[in-house]
LUMDO-946024 format. One record per residue (C-alpha): residue in three letters; x, y, z. Coordinates in nm, 2 decimals, padded with zeros to 4 digits. Layout:
# LUMDO-946024
(node 'ALA' (X Y Z)),
...
//
This chain:
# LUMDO-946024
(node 'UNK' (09.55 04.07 07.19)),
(node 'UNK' (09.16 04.09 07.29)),
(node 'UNK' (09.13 04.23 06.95)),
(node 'UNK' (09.29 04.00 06.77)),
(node 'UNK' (09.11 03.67 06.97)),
(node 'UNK' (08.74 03.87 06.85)),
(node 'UNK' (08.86 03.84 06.50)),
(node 'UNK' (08.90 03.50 06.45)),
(node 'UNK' (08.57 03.45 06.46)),
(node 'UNK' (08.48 03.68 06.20)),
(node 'UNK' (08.74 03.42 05.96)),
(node 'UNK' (08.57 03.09 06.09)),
(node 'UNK' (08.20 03.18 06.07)),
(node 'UNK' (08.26 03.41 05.76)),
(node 'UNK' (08.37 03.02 05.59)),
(node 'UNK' (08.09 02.88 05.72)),
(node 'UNK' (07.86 02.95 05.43)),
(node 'UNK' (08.11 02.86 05.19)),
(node 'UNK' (08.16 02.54 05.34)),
(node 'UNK' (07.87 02.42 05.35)),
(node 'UNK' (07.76 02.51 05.02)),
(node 'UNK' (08.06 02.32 04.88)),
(node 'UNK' (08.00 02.02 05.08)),
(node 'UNK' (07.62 01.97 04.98)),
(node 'UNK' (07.29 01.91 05.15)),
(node 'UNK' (07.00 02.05 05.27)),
(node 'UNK' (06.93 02.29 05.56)),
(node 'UNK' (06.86 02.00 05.82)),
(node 'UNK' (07.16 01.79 05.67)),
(node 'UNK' (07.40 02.10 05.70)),
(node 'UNK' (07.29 02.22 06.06)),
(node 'UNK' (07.32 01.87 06.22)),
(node 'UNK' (07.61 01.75 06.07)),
(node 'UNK' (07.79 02.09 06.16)),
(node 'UNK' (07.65 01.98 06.55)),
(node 'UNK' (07.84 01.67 06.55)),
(node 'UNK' (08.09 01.87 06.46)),
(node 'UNK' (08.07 02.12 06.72)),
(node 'UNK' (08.01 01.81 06.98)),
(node 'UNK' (08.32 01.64 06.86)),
(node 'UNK' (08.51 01.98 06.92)),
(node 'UNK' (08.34 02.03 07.26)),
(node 'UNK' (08.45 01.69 07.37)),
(node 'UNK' (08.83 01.78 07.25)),
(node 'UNK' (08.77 02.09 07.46)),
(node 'UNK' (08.64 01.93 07.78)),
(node 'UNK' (08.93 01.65 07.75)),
(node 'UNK' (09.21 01.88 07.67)),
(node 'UNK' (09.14 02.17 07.95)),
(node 'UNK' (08.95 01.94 08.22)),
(node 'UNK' (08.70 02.26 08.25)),
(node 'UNK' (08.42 02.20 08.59)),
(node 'UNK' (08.08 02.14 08.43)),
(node 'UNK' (07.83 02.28 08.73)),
(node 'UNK' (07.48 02.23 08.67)),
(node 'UNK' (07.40 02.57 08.59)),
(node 'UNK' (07.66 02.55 08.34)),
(node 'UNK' (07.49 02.22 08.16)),
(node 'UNK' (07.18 02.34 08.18)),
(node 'UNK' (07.26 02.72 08.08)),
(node 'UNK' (07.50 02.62 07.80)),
(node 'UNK' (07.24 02.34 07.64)),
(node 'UNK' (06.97 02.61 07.65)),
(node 'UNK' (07.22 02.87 07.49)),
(node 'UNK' (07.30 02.50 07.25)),
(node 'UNK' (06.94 02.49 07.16)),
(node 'UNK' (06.91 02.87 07.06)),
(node 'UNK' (07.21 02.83 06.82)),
(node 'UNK' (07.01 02.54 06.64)),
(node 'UNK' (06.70 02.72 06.60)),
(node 'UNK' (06.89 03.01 06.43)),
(node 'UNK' (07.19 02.82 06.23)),
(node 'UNK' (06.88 02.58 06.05)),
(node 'UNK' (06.71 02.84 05.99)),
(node 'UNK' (06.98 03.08 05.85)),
(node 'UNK' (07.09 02.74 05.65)),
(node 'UNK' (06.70 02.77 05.52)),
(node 'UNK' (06.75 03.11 05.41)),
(node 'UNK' (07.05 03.08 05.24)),
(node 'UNK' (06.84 02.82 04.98)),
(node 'UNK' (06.55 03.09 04.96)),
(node 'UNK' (06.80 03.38 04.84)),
(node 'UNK' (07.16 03.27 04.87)),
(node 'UNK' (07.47 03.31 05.09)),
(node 'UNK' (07.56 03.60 04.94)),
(node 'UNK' (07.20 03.76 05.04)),
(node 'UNK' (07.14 03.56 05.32)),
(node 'UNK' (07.46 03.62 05.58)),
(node 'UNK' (07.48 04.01 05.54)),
(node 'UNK' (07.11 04.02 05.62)),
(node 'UNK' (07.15 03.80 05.93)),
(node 'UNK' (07.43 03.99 06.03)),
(node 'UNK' (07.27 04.37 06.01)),
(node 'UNK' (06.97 04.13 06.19)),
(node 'UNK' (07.20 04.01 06.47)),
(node 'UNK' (07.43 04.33 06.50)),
(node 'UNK' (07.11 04.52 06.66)),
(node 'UNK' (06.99 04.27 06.88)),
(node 'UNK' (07.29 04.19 07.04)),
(node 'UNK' (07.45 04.48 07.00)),
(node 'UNK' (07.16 04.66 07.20)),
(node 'UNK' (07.15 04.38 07.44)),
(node 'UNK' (07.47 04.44 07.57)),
(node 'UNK' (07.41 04.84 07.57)),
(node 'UNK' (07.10 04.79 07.78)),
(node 'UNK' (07.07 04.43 07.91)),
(node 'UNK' (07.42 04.43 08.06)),
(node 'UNK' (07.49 04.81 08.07)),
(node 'UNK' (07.85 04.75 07.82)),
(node 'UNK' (07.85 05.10 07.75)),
(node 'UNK' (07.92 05.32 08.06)),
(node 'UNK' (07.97 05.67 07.95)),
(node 'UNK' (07.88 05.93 07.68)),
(node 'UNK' (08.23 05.81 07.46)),
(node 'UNK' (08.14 05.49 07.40)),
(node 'UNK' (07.77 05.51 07.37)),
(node 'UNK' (07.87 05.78 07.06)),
(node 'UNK' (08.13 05.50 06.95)),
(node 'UNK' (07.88 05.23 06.97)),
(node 'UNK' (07.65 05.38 06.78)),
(node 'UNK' (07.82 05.52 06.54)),
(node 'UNK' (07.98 05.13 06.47)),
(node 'UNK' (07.63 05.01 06.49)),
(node 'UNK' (07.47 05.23 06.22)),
(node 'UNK' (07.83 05.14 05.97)),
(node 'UNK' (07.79 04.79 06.03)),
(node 'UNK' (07.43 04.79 05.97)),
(node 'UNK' (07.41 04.99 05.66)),
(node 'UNK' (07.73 04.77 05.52)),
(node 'UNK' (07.46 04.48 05.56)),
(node 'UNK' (07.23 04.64 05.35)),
(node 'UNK' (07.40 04.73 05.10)),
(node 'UNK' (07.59 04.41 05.05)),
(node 'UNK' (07.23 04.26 05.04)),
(node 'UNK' (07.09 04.51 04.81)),
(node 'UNK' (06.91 04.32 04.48)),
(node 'UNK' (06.86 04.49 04.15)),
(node 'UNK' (06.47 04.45 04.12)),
(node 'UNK' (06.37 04.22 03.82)),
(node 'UNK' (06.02 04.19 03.90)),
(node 'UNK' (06.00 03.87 03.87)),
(node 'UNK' (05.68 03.76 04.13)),
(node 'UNK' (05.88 03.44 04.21)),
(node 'UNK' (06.18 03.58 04.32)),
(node 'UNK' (05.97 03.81 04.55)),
(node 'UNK' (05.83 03.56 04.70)),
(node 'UNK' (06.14 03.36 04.79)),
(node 'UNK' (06.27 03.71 04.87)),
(node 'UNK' (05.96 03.71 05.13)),
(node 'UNK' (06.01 03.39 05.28)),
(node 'UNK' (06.38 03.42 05.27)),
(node 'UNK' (06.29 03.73 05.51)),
(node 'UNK' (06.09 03.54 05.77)),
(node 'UNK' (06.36 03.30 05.86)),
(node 'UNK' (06.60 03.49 05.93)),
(node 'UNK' (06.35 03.69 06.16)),
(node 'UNK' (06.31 03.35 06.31)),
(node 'UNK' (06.71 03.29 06.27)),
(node 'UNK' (06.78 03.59 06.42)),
(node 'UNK' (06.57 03.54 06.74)),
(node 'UNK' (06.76 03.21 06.78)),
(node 'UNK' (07.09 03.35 06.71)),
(node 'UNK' (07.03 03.67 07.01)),
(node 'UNK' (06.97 03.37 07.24)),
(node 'UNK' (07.22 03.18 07.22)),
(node 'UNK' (07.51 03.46 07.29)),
(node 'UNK' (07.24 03.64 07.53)),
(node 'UNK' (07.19 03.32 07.77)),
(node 'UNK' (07.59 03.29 07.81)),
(node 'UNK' (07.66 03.63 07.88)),
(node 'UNK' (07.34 03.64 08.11)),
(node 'UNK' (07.46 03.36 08.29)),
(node 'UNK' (07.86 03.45 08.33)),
(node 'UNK' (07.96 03.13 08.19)),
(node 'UNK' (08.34 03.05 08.10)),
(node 'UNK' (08.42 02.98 07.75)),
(node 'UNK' (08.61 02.67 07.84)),
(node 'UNK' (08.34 02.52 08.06)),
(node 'UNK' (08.03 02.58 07.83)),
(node 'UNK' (08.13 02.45 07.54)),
(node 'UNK' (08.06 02.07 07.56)),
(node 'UNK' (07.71 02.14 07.69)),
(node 'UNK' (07.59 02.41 07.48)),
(node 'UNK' (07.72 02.16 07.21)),
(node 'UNK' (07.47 01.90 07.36)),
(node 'UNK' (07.23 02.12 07.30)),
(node 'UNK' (07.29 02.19 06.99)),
(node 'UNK' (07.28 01.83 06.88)),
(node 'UNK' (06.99 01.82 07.09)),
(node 'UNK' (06.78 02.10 06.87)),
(node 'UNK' (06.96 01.99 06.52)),
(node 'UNK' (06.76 01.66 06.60)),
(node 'UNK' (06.42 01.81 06.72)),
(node 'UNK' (06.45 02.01 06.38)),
(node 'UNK' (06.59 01.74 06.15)),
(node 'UNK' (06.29 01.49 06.22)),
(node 'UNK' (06.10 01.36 05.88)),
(node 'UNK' (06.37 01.58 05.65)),
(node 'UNK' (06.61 01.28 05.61)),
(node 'UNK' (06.88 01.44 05.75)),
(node 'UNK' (07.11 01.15 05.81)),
(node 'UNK' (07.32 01.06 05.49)),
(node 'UNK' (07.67 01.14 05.34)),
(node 'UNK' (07.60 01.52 05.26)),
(node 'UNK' (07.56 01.52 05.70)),
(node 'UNK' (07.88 01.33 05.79)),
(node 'UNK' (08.04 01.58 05.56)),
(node 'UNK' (07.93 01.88 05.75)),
(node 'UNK' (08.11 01.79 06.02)),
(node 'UNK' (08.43 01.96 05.92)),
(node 'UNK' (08.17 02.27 05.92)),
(node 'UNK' (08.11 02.17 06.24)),
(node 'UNK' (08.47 02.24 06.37)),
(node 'UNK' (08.52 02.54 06.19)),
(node 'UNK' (08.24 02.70 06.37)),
(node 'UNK' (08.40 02.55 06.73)),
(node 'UNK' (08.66 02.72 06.65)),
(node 'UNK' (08.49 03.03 06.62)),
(node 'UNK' (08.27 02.97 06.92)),
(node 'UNK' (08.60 02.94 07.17)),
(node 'UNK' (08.74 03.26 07.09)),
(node 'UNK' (08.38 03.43 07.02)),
(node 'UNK' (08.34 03.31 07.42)),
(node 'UNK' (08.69 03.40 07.51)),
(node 'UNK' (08.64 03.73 07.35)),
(node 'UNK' (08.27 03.80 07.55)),
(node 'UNK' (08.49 03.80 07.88)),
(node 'UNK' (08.72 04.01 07.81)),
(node 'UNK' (08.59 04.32 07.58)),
(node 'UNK' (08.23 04.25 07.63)),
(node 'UNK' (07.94 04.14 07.39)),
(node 'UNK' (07.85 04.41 07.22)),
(node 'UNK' (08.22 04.43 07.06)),
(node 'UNK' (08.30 04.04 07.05)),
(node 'UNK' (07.94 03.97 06.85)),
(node 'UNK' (07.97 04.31 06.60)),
(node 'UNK' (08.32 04.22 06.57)),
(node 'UNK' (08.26 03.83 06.47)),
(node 'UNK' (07.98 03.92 06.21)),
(node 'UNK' (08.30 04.10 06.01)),
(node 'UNK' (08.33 03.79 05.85)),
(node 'UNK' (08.01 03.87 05.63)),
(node 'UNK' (08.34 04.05 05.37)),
(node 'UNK' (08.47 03.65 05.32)),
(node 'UNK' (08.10 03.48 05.32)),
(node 'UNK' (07.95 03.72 05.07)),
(node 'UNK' (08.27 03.77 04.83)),
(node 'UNK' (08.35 03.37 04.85)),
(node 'UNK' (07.94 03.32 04.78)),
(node 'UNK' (08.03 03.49 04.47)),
(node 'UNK' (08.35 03.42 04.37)),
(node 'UNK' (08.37 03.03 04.51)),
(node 'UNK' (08.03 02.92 04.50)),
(node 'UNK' (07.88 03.10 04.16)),
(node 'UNK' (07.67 03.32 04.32)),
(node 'UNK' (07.58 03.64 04.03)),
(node 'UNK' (07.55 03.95 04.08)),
(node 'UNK' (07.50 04.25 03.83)),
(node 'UNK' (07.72 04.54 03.82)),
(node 'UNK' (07.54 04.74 04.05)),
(node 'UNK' (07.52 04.46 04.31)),
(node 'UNK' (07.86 04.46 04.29)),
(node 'UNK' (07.93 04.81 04.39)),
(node 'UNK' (07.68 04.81 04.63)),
(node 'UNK' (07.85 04.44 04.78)),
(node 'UNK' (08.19 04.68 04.80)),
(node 'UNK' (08.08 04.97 04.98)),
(node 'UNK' (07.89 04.73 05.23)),
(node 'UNK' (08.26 04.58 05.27)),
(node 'UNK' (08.42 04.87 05.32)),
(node 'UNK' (08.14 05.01 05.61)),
(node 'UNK' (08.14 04.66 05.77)),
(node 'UNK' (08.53 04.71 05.81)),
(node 'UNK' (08.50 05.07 05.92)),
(node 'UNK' (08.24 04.95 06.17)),
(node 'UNK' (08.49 04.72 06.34)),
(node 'UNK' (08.75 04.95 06.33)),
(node 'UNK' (08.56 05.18 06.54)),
(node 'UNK' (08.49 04.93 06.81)),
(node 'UNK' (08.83 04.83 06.82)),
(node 'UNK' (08.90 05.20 06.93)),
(node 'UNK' (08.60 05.15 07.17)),
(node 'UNK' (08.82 04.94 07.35)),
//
């Protein structure tokens, strides 16, 4: 069952790309529409389950909420530098070693020789399944090189703000139930800070609220699944979703890709699976 609770966040955050593609609008538009979203799932949350909200929780979960900002608008930025298709399997080879590492060394997840091998052995699949699936046929085109460039340094940034958000949760023992509402507020709160002079309130923003819930939904049972297998499985095993972002980027949304790309996207798939296979075993 623990298994099975880590996956469903690999199918809601996988769609998040796709989503948001379809519904339209610019990084700023996308990330704080998808907030309200999140808040309005928060509230439900907090309503529905009557969770205690300590102070350490508020202020713990709007820190981990502002993290989330900081990397979701800039991953957002990304994808309009080099696409989705590009754009989520680098962030998740980015995101698979930082928090995958921090919950080896930062809160000591693996505990003997077995598991170390097993982690590291997922690790390094999951990791070269991201670069493949991101591999680009070169052109040498000096445009696309330098969107390739910048598409690079945000998700350095991204990725920073991503290993923050889960880090600060685990850090802080926090309940799934309980920090949701507040590390939505904070999330609202850094979609804001981010959003000011890039008109970011119109329709394509109301819309992204249904992007909004779909990543709630992920966030409970990425939370859930932190508590009771750890985060160095729940987070490796969410980013599995990068199989439905970067085939539906293609296949939904347009995206091209030459031959090669292709076969290089499928092995990726295939090592991302075998990757999460392996830390299912873990467990």
């Amino acid at each position: 069952m623990a298994i099975i609770i880590a996956l469903i966040p690999a199918l809601a955050w996988g769609s998040i790309g796709l989503v948001s593609g379809k519904l339209g609008g610019n990084a700023y538009q996308q990330t704080l529409g998808m907030t309200f979203g999140a808040l309005v799932f928060g509230i439900g949350t907090w309503l529905f389950l009557q969770p205690t909200l300590s102070t350490k929780v508020w202020l713990l979960g709007i820190l981990s909420g502002l993290f989330w900002a900081l990397g979701q608008s800039q991953q957002f930025q990304a994808m309009k530098y080099i696409g989705v298709s590009m754009t989520v399997p680098m962030s998740t080879g980015m995101q698979l070693v930082a928090n995958t590492l921090a919950g080896a060394l930062l809160f000591h997840e693996w505990q003997n020789g077995q598991q170390v091998g097993l982690g590291l052995t997922a690790l390094v699949l999951l990791v070269l399944g991201a670069v493949l699936t991101s591999r680009k046929e070169s052109t040498g085109e000096a445009s696309g090189n330098q969107q390739y460039a910048q598409g690079i340094r945000t998700l350095l940034v991204s990725t920073a703000g991503y290993a923050g958000y889960t880090i600060v949760v685990n850090a802080g023992h926090l309940g799934a139930q309980a920090v949701v509402l507040p590390q939505a507020v904070g999330m609202v709160i850094g979609a804001l800070l981010f959003s000011i002079g890039h008109d970011a309130i119109n329709r394509e923003t109301a819309l992204n609220v249904i992007t909004g819930l779909v990543w709630g939904t992920g966030n409970v049972f990425m939370l859930m699944a932190m508590r009771s297998v750890g985060l160095a499985i729940a987070f490796s095993m969410s980013q599995m979703g990068i199989v439905i972002s970067t085939f539906g980027s293609i296949f939904l949304l347009g995206e091209r890709k030459t031959h090669k790309e292709m076969t290089w996207v499928t092995w990726g798939s295939l090592l991302i699976i075998a990757g999460g296979v392996v830390l299912g075993v873990m467990k």
